[in-house]
C-alpha positions as CSV (number, residue, x, y, z in Angstrom):
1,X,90.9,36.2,105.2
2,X,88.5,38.9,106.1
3,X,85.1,38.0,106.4
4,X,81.8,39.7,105.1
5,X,80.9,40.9,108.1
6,X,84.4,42.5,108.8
7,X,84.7,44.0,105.3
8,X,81.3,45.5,105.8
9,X,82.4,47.6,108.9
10,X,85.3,48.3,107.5
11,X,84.0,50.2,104.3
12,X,81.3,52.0,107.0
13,X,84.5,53.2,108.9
14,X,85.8,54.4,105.5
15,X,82.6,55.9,104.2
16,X,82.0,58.1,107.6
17,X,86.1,59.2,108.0
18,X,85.2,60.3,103.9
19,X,82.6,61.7,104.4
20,X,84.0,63.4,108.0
21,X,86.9,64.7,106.0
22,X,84.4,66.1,102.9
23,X,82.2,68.1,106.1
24,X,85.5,69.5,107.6
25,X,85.3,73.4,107.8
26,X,87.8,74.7,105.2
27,X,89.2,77.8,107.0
28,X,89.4,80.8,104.8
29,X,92.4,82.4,103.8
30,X,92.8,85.9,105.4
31,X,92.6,89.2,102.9
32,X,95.6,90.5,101.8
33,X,96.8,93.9,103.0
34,X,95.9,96.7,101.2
35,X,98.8,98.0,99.3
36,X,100.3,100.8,100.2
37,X,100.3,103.7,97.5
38,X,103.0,104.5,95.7
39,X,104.1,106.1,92.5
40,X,103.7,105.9,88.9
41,X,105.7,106.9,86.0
42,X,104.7,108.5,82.6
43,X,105.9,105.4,80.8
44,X,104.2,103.2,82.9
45,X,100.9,105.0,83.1
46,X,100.5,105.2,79.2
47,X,100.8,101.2,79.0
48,X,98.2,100.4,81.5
49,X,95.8,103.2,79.3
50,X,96.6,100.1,76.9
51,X,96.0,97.1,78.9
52,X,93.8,97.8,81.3
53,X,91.0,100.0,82.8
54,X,92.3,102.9,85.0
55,X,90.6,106.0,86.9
56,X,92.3,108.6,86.4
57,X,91.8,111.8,88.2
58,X,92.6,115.3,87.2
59,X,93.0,117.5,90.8
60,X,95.1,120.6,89.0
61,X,93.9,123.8,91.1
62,X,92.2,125.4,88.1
63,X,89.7,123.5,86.0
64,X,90.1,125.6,83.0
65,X,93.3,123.7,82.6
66,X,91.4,120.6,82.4
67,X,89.8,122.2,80.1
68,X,92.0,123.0,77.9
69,X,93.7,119.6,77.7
70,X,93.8,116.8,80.1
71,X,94.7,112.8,80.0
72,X,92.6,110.5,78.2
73,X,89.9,109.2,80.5
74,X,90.5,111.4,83.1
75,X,87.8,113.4,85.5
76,X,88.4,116.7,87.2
77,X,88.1,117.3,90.9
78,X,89.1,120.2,92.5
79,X,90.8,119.2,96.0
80,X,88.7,122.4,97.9
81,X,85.4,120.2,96.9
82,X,87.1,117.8,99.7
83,X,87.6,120.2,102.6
84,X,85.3,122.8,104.8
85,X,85.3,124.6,107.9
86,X,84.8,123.1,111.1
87,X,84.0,124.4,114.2
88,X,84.9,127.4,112.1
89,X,88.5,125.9,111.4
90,X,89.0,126.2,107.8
91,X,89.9,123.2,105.6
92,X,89.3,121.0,107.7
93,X,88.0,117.0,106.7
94,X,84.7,116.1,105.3
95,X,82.9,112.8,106.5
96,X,83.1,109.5,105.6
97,X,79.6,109.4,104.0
98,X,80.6,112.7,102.2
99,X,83.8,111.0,101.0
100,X,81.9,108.4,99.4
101,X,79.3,109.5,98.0
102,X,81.9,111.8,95.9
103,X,84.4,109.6,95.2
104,X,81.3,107.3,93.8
105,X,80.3,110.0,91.8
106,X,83.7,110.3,90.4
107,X,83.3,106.5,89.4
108,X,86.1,105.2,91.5
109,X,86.1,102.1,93.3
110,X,88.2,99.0,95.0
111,X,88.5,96.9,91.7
112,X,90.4,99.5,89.2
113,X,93.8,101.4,89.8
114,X,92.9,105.0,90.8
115,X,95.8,106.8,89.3
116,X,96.2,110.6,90.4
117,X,97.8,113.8,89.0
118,X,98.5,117.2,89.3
119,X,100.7,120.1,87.9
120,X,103.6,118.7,89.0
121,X,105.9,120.4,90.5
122,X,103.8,122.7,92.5
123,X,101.0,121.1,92.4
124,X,102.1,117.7,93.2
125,X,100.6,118.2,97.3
126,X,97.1,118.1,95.7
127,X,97.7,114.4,94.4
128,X,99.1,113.4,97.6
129,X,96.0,114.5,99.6
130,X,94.0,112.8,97.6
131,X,96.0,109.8,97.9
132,X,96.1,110.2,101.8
133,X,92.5,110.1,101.6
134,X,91.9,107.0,99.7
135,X,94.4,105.4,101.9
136,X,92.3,106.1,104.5
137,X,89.7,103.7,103.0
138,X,91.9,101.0,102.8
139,X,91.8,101.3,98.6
140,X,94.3,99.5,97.5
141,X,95.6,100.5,94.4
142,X,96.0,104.3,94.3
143,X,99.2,105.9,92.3
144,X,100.4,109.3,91.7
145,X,101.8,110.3,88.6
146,X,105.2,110.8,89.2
147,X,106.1,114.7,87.0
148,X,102.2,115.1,86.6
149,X,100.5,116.8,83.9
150,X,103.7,118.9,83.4
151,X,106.0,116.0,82.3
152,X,102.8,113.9,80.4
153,X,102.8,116.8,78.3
154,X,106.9,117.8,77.7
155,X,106.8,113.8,76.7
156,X,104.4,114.8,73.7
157,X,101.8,111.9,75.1
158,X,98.0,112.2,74.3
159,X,95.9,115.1,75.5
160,X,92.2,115.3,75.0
161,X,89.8,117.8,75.8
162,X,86.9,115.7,75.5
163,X,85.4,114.5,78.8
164,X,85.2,110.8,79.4
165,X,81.8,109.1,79.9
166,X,82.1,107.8,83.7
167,X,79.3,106.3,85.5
168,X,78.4,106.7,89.2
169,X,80.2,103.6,91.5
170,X,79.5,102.8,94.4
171,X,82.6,102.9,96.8
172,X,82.5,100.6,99.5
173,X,81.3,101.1,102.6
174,X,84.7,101.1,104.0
175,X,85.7,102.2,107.9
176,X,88.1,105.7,106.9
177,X,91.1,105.9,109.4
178,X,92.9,108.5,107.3
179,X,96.6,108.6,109.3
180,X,95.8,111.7,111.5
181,X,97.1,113.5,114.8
182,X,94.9,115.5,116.8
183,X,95.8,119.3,118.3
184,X,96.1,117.4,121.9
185,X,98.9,114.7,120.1
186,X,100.7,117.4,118.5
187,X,100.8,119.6,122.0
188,X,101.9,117.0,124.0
189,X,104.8,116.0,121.0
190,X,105.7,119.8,121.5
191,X,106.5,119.2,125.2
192,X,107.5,116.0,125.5
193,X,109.2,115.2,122.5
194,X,107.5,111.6,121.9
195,X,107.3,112.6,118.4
196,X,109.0,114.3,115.5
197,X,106.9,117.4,114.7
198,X,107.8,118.2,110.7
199,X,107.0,121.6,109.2
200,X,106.3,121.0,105.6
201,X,105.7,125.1,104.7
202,X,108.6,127.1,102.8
203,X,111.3,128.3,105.1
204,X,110.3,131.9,105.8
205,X,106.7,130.8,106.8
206,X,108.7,128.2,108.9
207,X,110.9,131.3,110.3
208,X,108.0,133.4,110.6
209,X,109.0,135.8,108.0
210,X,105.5,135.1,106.1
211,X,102.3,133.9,106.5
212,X,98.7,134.7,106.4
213,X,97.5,133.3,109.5
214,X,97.0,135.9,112.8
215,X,100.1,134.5,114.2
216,X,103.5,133.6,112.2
217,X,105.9,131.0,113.5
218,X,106.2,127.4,113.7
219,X,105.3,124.7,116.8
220,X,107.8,124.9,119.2
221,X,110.3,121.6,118.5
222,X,109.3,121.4,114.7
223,X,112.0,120.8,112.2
224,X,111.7,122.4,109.2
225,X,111.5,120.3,106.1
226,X,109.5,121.7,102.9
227,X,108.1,119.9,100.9
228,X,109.7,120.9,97.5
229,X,112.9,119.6,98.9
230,X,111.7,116.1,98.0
231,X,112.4,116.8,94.2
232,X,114.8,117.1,91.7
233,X,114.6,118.6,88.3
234,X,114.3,116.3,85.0
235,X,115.0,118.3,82.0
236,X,112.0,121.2,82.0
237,X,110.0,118.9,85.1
238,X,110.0,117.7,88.8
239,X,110.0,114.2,89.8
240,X,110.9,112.6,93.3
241,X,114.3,111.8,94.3
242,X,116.0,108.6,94.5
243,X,114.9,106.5,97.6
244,X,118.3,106.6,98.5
245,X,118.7,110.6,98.5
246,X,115.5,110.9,100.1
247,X,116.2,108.9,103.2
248,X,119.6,110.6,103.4
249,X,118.1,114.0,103.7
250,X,115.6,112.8,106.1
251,X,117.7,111.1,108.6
252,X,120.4,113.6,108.5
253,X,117.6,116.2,109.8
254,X,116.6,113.1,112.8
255,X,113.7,112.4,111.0
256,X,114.1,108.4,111.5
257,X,112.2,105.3,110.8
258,X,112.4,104.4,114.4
259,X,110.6,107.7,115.4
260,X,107.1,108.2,115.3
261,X,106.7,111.2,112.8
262,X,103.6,114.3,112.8
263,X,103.7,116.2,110.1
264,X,102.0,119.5,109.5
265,X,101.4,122.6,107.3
266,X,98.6,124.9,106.9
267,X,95.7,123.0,105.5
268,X,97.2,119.1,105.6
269,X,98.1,119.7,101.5
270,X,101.9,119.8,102.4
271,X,101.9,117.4,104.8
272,X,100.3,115.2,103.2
273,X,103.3,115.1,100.5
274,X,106.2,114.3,103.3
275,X,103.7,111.7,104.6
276,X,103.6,110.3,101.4
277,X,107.5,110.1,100.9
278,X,108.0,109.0,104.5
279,X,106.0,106.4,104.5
280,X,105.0,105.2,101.3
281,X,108.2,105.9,99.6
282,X,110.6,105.7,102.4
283,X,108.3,102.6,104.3
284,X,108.1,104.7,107.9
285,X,105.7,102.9,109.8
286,X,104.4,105.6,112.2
287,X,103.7,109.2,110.2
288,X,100.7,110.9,110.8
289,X,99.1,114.7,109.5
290,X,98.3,116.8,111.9
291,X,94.8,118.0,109.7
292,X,94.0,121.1,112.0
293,X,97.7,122.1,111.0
294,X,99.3,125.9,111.8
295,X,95.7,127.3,110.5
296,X,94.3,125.8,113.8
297,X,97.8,126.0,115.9
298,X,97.9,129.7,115.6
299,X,94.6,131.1,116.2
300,X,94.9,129.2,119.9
301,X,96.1,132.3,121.5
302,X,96.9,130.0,124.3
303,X,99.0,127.6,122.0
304,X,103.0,128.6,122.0
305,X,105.2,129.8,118.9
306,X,108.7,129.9,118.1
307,X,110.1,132.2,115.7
308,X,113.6,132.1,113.2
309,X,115.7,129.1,112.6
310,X,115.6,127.4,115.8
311,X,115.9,124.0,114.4
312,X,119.3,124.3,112.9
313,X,120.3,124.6,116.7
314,X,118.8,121.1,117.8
């Protein structure tokens, strides 16, 4: 039998572990990753317009197309208003602060899909720079739209031309490590080799057949890989290949997962759509734009150049 004065320290044992265990720190569960960005389709994009609240931005090259008919909900930006010289280079990165202040004017922020589109086709290196960029904040829910405007519209879906009402955000004060090499990276990747330089321009700028800049070529070691070859027609429209193809054509140029990856072009548009396959699409873990691109490479007098089709050789 357990006397009173027993049972007494016994429930004050009880009442301080209880009390102990209700005090105890709760340690808090780490935020999740931001997720990657990835693609959209048509069919896809027209249910969430039904289910849920999406920002959707129009970045065509000429806003009289927007104009003249764009998606329901959706704002125009022109991709120029997010590029200027520096140091004289042309097209070269804004700020962060100049970043957000935009994108808050364009009413995106961290809690809704940002869903981006362009011509298609052509135009498809405009969404993926913007989608490079907002990556670069860490937003986690950015899409492109898979065919852009060019297959919305063969698939008789709703156009507007009236504007939507959007209301300033404010984006978050977010650190921006957009996935970038610098000129010194990319030189020492021409010499050395510790990563895979990939020209995303046509062929014959590539070759050095074309090109505005003062100096035509390509960075010595590059492997040529435009852009456009990333597609395959659908009826009258462009959309992405197959995982499966696109990896295939990749590797069997010996640009690998294993290898860390630099792309570049003339103004990081491009680029920015092989980065996107490569490692959104195709999960490489180390791809990186080279933003000064041949528009910086080729005014260096000091900076080498090959000429022709030197890759097919390596």
């Amino acid at each position: 039998m357990i006397g009173p004065v027993r049972r007494a320290g016994l429930f004050g044992l009880s009442l301080i572990l209880a009390c102990a265990t209700r005090a105890a720190p709760i340690k808090p569960e780490p935020a999740p990753p931001a997720k990657l960005p990835s693609l959209v389709s048509t069919k896809q994009l027209a249910a969430w317009q039904q289910e849920q609240r999406v920002s959707l931005i129009d970045v065509r090259s000429d806003v009289f197309t927007y104009l003249a008919g764009h998606l329901p909900g959706a704002v125009y930006l022109n991709t120029e208003t997010m590029r200027a010289s520096e140091r004289g280079i042309p097209s070269q990165l804004l700020s962060s602060r100049a970043y957000r202040d935009l994108f808050s004017r364009l009413g995106l922020s961290f809690d809704t899909p940002a869903v981006i589109y362009s011509a298609g086709e052509t135009g498809n290196i405009d969404a993926t720079f913007l989608a490079w960029l907002l990556a670069g904040f860490g937003h986690p829910r950015v899409y492109v739209l898979n065919g852009g405007y060019f297959k919305w519209q063969l698939e008789h879906r709703l156009v507007v031309q009236r504007y939507p009402q959007v209301y300033e955000a404010s984006f978050p004060v977010a650190p921006f490590r957009p996935e970038r090499a610098s000129l010194e990276d990319v030189r020492r990747a021409s010499v050395t080799g510790d990563a895979v330089l990939v020209d995303a321009r046509p062929r014959e700028q590539y070759e050095g057949k074309a090109g505005a800049q003062m100096r035509r070529g390509h960075i010595p070691g590059a492997i040529s890989h435009y852009w456009q070859d990333d597609l395959t027609r659908v009826g009258f429209g462009h959309i992405w290949k197959s995982p499966a193809e696109l990896r295939a054509g990749y590797e069997e140029q010996g640009i690998t997962p294993d290898k860390s990856i630099i792309a570049y072009c003339n103004s990081t548009s491009e680029a920015s759509h092989v980065h996107f396959t490569l490692r959104y699409l195709l999960g490489y873990q180390r791809v990186r734009i080279y933003v000064g691109s041949w528009t910086e490479w080729a005014e260096r007098a000091e900076l080498p150049v090959e000429v022709g089709n030197v890759d097919l050789d390596r």
